[in-house]
Each structure stands twice: as structure tokens, then as C-alpha cells.
N, C-alpha and C positions, 0 to 999 in steps of 0.2 A: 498487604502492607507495603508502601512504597520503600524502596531502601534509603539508607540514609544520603541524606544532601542533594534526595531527588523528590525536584515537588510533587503535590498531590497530584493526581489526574484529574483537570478539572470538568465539573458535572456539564453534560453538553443536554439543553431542553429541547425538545423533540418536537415538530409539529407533522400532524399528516399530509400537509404541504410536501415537506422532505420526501416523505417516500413517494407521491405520488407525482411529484417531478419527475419518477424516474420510473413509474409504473406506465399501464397501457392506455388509462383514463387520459393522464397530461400527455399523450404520444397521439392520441387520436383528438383530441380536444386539445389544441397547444396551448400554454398559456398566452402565447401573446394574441388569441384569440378570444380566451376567455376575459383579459384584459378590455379587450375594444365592446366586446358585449357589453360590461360594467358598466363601463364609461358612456358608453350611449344611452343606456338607461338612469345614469345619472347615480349608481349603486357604487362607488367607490368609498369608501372611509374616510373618514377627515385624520384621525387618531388609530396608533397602534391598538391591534384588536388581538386578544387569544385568539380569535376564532377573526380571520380577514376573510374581505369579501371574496375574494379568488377562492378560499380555501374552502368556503363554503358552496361553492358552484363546483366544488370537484366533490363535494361531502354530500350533496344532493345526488348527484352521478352516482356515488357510492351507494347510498342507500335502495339504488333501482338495482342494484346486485346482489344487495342482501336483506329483502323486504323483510326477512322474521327476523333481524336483529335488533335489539335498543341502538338509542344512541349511543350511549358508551359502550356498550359492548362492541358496537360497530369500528367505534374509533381506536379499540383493543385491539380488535379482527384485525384492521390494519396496518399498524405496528409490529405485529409480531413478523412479518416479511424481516422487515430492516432490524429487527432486535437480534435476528437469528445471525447479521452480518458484526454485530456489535453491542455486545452483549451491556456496555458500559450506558449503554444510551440511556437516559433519566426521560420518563412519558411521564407530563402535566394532563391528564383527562380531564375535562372541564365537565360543570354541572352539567343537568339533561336541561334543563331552565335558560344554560348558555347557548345551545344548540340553538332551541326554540328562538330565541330572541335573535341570531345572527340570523336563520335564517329568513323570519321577519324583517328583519334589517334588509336585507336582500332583495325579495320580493320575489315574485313570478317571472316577471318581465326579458331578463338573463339568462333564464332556463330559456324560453321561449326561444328569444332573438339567437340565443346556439342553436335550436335545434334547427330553427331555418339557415340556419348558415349552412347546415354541414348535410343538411335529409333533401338531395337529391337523386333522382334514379339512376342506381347501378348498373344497368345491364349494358352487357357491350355487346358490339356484332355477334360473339361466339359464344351467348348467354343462353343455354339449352333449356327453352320452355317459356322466355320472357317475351316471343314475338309472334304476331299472329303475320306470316309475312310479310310486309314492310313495317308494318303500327307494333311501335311499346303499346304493351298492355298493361292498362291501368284499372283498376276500381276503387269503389267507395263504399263503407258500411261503419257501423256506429254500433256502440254499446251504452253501458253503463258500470259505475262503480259507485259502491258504498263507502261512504265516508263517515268519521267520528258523528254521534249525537249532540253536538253543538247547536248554542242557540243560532251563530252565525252560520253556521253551514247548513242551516236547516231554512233562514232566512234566504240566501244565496240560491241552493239548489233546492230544494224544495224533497219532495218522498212522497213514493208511488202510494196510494191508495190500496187498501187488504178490505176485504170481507166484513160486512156486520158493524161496519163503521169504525173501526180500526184502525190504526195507521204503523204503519212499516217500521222496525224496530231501527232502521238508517237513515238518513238523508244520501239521495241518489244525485252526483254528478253524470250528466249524457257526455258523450264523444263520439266524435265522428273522424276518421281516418279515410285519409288517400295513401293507396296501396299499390307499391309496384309488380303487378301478376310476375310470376316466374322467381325473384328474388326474394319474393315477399317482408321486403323491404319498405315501413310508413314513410311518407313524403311529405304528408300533409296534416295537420291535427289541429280540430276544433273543439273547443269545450265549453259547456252551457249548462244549463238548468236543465232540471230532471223533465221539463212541463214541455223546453223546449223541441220543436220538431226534428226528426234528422235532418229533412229537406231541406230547414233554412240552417242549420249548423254547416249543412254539405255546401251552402255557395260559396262560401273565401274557398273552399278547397278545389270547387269546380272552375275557377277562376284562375287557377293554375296549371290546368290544362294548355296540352303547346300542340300545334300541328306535328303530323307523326305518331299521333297518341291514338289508342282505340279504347276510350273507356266504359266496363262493364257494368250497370247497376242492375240492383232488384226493382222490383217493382214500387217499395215507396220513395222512391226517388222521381218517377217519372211525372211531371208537371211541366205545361208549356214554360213557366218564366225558366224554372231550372233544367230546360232541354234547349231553350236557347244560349240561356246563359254561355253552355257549357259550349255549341254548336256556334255561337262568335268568337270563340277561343282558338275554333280552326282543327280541335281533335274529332274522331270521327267517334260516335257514340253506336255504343249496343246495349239496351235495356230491355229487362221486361215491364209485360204492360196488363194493369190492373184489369180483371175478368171484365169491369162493368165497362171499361173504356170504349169506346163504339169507333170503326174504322171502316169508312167504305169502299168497297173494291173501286180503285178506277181503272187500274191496268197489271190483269195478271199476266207474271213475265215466269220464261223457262224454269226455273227451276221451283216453281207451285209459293213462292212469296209475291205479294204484290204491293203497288204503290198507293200510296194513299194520302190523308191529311190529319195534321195533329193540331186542333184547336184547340185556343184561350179560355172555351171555357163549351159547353153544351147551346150554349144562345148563340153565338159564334158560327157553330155547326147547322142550326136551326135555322140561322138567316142566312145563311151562304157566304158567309164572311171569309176572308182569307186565313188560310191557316199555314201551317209548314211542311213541306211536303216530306214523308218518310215513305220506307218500305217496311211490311210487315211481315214477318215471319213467323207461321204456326206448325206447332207441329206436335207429339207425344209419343210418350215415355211408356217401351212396351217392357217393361224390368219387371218378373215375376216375383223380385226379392224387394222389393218397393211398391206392393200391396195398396198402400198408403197415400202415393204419390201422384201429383194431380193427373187428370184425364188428358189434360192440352196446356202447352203454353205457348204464349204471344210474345216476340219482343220486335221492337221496334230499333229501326237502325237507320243512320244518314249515308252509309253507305248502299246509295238506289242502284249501281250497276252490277245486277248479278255476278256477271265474269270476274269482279274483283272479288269478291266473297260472296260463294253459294251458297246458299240457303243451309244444304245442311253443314256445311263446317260450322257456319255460324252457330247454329243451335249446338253442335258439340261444343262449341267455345266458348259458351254461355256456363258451364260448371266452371271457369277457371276461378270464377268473382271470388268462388269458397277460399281463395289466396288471399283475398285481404282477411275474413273472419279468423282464419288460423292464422295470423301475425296479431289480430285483436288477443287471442285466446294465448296466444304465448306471453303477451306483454301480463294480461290477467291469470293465469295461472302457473305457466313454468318462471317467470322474472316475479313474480306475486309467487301466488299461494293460494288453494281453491277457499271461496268464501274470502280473497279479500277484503279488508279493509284499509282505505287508506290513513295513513296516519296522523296527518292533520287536521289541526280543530278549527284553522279557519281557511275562510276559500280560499284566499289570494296562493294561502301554501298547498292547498289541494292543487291548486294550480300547477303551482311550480314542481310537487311531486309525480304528475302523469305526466310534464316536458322532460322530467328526470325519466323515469320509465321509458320516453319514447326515443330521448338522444340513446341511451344506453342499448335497447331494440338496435337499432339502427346501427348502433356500434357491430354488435353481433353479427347483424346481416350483411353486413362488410365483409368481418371475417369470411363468413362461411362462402361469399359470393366470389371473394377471392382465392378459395380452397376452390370451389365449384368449377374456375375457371381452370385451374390448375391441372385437374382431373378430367377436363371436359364430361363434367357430369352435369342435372341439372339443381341446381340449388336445392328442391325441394327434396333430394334425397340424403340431404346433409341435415342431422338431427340438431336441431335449435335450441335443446338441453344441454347435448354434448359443448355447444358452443358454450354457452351460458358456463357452465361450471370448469372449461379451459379459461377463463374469462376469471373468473373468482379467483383459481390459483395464484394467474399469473400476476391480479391484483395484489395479492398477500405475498410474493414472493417478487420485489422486485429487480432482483439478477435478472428474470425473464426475460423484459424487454427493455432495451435501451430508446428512448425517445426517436435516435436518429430511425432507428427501424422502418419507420412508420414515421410522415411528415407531410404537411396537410398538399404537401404536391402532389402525393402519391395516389391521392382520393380523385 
């Protein structure tokens, strides 16, 4: 009870804006970045909103940190930081229907244009595992994720085919990621239809490729358009190469790889047409605990001078690609949850919820890459959980971090 001739306290309304101004989301994502994003996409408000466009480009972030929560519960989750500082504070929780429609309002496009702003590769000169010596190492690989039974989401992406003429109890979005080896940190993220190819999801991403770069694929990546593509970008490439591909010796050199030609198509080959010149490397895996595991494998590389890279480093250097799959499988299972699904029921927001999953990814791998630094350890021995759930705290308990901490200079 207030004492006499002193007025009430008056009721102060709360949004998750407030706390998040002062958590680690708005310190690594500043507002006045998420601002420019908006505004480029043309996603700003005319009118006061419960739920504003900014707030909700932090509340999409949010939700890639706590995939098993609702929306309001989520928006609970995050209150309780700042409740604990003031206890007086009045929370308006808005419907689950407001959510959905703000984020609608929104769109994909915001999420995206952030995550290109900010998913560039971490590694520095004294990054332990990220360089095969001179060349950043990079790759590329692709998944998939389940999304709600919707009529639109089933229109958009489509669903893989079962047995007996059956059909898959999801609609499957595909993605494909470019992946910083050593930091395992995404750079690049494409998304399409379930029907769509990796190969052609992979060109915007191979198209960001820079000299300096040595990038690793599998095998269904390898095709002349997408081996030039990648190869006038200036980075040097190492892939493998499909069993049936046919490669003629023209010049075996020291260390038992040799040089050869990689044509447009088998007519090409057959008429003696020009093709592009590679070097091949074969070799196999004598692992008695890998039973399984093929007889030989081929990959093919633009680096033709043995003495820069010998045959066999390179085939040792061909396991690192598995860095991009375990940054897929963290964003799909420790930031998710196994048997994901995503939450939304139409594409544009499936959308906008794997750019939210892959800024927040990325968030993490900052972190840890700048622990990693600190230790002179290599990234990959820093647990990507442990981050993940520092990361959750320090979201609900905004004392942790002060914006200044952390300022987009510092990235």
C-alpha cells in the first residue's frame, strides 16, 4: 500500500524489445542494423504495433534458441530475465494469432538480408584447423527439414515419395549450406523445394566463393557448369568424383595423381572436344573398423602442381567436408530437436524460420571461435551445446551482457 500523500506506482507495460535491447541477440544483431534490414525490404510499419517490426526480427532469433517452446511461452521465457530485476513490471502477452500475423507482416526477406550481412568467415591467421596452408577451407552440403502439413507448404515444397504409393506424413523443405571447415561456422544458405537438386541450390552459394578459398565437395556436386562456376570465382576446388565419371590419364606426375580433362558432357569426350583441365587423385581406405567403406575413391582438384598439395594430404583433407554436415546437424538437432518440425504453416515463414536458425548458428560460432582463439585450441573441440545453452541463460538473464560488450566492430 502506498503511504499517505504518495502516489501510486504507476503500472509500467513491458515489451520484449526492453529486455532484448539489453540482452546478447540486440549486442550481436544491433538494432540499428536490424532497422536498415527492414527498411530495405520495405517491412517497416505505418502504425504503432504490440508486436513492431524490429521486435519481431529479434522474436524470430528468439525462437531459433528455444524451438520446443510456444509462442507465448516463449515470450514468458523471456521476461522472466528482467522481472527478476523489477519485480513491479506489468507483461501484456499477446495472442498466439498476434505472433503469427506480425510475423506475416514481416516476411522472410529481413531474416535473410541479416544473415548475409553478418555470416562471414571467422577464421583468423591463428584459427587451429581452418587452413589447409595458405587456402580457408570451405564446403558445401545440403539437407532437409520437415515442415507443418499445410496445404501451402505442401504446394511450395513438395514431400518425398514412401512405399506402396504412399506419401510422407510432411512436406520436406531442401537446403543447402556453405560452411566454414575448422570453425564450422554457415556462410551461405539456400532453400528450395523438396524435388529441387543440391547442385542447383549450391550455385548462389558457389558463387561466393573468393580467391584464397579451397573448397571441399562430395560427389553430387561435381558437374562441369558447377565446377566452373565455382573455378571463375578464383577459389581452388577439391571434390569427389562419381564412380561412372571416366578420366584419362594424360600425364602421371610424382606423387601417383595425374592430369586429365573434365568434360561438358560424355559427347564432348567422345569427339575430342575441349574440356577443363584437372588433376586426379585415387586412392583407398585400408580401416579394418570401416568394413563398409568403399574400395577407392577419386577426387578431382584445380590444384594441378603436385608440390603445392600432395596427393596424399589432399585425400586426408577430403574428411574435413564432414564440418559442414555437423554444423547442418547442430542447427537440426541441438538448436531444433531430433525429428524436427518446423513451425510454420506457410512457406514464406518456413522461410524466415531456417534464416532465424542459421543467424542464431552463427551467433554461436562466434562465440565459441572466439573462446577457441583465446585458448589457442581448435574450434572443433569447443561443444556447440555448451554454447547453445550459455547463450539461452544469458538471453533470460539480461545483467549478463551489456550491448557495449560486443559491437558490430568487433565481428
Amino acid at each position: 500500500m502506498p503511504g499517505p500523500g504518495r502516489p501510486r506506482k504507476p503500472e509500467r507495460e513491458f515489451a520484449v524489445a526492453d529486455l532484448l535491447g539489453v540482452g546478447f541477440l540486440a549486442a550481436f544483431f544491433p538494432p540499428a542494423l536490424v532497422d536498415r534490414v527492414l527498411l530495405e525490404a520495405g517491412r517497416v510499419e505505418q502504425r504503432s504495433r504490440l508486436l513492431p517490426s524490429k521486435l519481431v526480427v529479434y522474436y524470430v532469433l528468439a525462437m531459433a534458441l528455444y524451438a520446443a517452446e510456444g509462442y507465448r511461452e516463449l515470450f514468458r521465457l523471456l521476461t522472466e530475465g528482467l522481472r527478476a530485476l523489477d519485480p513491479s513490471l506489468v507483461v501484456t502477452v499477446p495472442q498466439k494469432s498476434a505472433f503469427s500475423k506480425a510475423r506475416e507482416r514481416v516476411g522472410s526477406v529481413p531474416l535473410r538480408r541479416l544473415f548475409e550481412e553478418i555470416a562471414v568467415p571467422l577464421a583468423e591467421a591463428g584459427t587451429v584447423g581452418a587452413w589447409y596452408r595458405s587456402w580457408r577451407l570451405m564446403s558445401v552440403d545440403g539437407s532437409t527439414l520437415e515442415v507443418p502439413d499445410t496445404p501451402e507448404n505442401e504446394a511450395a515444397f513438395g514431400r518425398p515419395g514412401v512405399s506402396r504409393g504412399e506419401r510422407s506424413a510432411y512436406p520436406r523443405v531442401r537446403w543447402v549450406a556453405l560452411g566454414e571447415v575448422g570453425t564450422r561456422a554457415i556462410v551461405g544458405l539456400n532453400v528450395g523445394a523438396y524435388s529441387e537438386a543440391e547442385v542447383m541450390l549450391a550455385k548462389p552459394l558457389l558463387a561466393r566463393l573468393e580467391p584464397g578459398m579451397l573448397c571441399i565437395c562430395d560427389r553430387a556436386y561435381l558437374g562441369f557448369d558447377a565446377w566452373q562456376q565455382a573455378r571463375e570465382r578464383g577459389a581452388e576446388l577439391l571434390w569427389r568424383v562419381k564412380h561412372n565419371t571416366v578420366f584419362r590419364v594424360e600425364e602421371r606426375l610424382p606423387d601417383g595423381s595425374f592430369l586429365s580433362q573434365l568434360y561438358a558432357s560424355p559427347v564432348d569426350r567422345r569427339k575430342g572436344l575441349p574440356g577443363v583441365r584437372v588433376r586426379v587423385i585415387e586412392y583407398a581406405l585400408d580401416d579394418p573398423g570401416r568394413p563398409q567403406a568403399a574400395e577407392s575413391y577419386r577426387l578431382a582438384t584445380t590444384i594441378l602442381d603436385p608440390s603445392l598439395a600432395p596427393a596424399e594430404e589432399l585425400a586426408a583433407l577430403y574428411a574435413k567436408r564432414w564440418d559442414v554436415e555437423i554444423s547442418i546437424k547442430e542447427v537440426k538437432i541441438s538448436q531444433g530437436r531430433p525429428q524436427l518440425v518446423l513451425r510454420s504453416r506457410k512457406p514464406d515463414g518456413v522461410i524466415q524460420e531456417l534464416y532465424g536458425f542459421a543467424c542464431v548458428h552463427y551467433a554461436i560460432r562466434w562465440l565459441l571461435h572466439q573462446a577457441a582463439l583465446g585458448a589457442n585450441v581448435d574450434p572443433d573441440r569447443l561443444s556447440f551445446t555448451g554454447g547453445l545453452r550459455a547463450l539461452r541463460r544469458k538471453l533470460s538473464r539480461p545483467e549478463g551482457f551489456s550491448p557495449q560488450e560486443l559491437g558490430q566492430a568487433d565481428r
